[in-house]
Legacy VTK file of the C-alpha trace (Angstrom):
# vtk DataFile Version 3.0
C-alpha trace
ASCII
DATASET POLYDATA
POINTS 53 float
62.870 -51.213 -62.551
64.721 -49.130 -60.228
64.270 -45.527 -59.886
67.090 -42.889 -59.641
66.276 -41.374 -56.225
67.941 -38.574 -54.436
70.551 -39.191 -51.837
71.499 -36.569 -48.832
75.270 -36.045 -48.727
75.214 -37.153 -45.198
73.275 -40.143 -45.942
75.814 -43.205 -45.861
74.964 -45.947 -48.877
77.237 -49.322 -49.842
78.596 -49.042 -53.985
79.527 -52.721 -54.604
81.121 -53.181 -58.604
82.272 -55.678 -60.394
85.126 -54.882 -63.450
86.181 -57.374 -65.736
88.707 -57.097 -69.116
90.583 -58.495 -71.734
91.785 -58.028 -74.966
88.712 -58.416 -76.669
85.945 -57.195 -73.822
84.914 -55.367 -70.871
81.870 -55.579 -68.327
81.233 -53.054 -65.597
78.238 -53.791 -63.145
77.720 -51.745 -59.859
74.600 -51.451 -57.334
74.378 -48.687 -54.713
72.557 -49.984 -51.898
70.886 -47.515 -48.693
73.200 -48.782 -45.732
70.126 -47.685 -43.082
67.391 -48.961 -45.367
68.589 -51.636 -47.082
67.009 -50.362 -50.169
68.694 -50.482 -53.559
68.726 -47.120 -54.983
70.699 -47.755 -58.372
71.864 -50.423 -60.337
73.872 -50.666 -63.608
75.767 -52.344 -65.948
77.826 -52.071 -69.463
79.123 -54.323 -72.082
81.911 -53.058 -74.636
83.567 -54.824 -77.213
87.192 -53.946 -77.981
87.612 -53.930 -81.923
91.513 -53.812 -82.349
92.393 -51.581 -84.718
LINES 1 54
53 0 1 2 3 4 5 6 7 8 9 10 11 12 13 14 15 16 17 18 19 20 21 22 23 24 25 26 27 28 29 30 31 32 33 34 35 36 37 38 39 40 41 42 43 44 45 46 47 48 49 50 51 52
């Protein structure tokens, strides 16, 4: 499991995401990645189903 870890302003890191949606769904993913270390420092992702009213 990764950890939430404090980044320096000055510190340069890579966000990659992927967004996907339709009518009935959407699905976020993202992963922030330390661009000297290598090292990923957060990941995430989120399902949501769209009820239509």
């Amino acid at each position: 499991m990764l950890q939430d870890f404090f980044v320096h302003p000055d510190r340069q890191v890579y966000f990659f995401a992927s967004f996907s949606q339709n009518e009935v769904e959407e699905f976020h993913k993202y992963i922030v990645i330390d661009a000297e270390t290598k090292r990923e420092l957060q990941e995430g992702k989120s399902y949501h189903h769209c009820d239509n009213p």
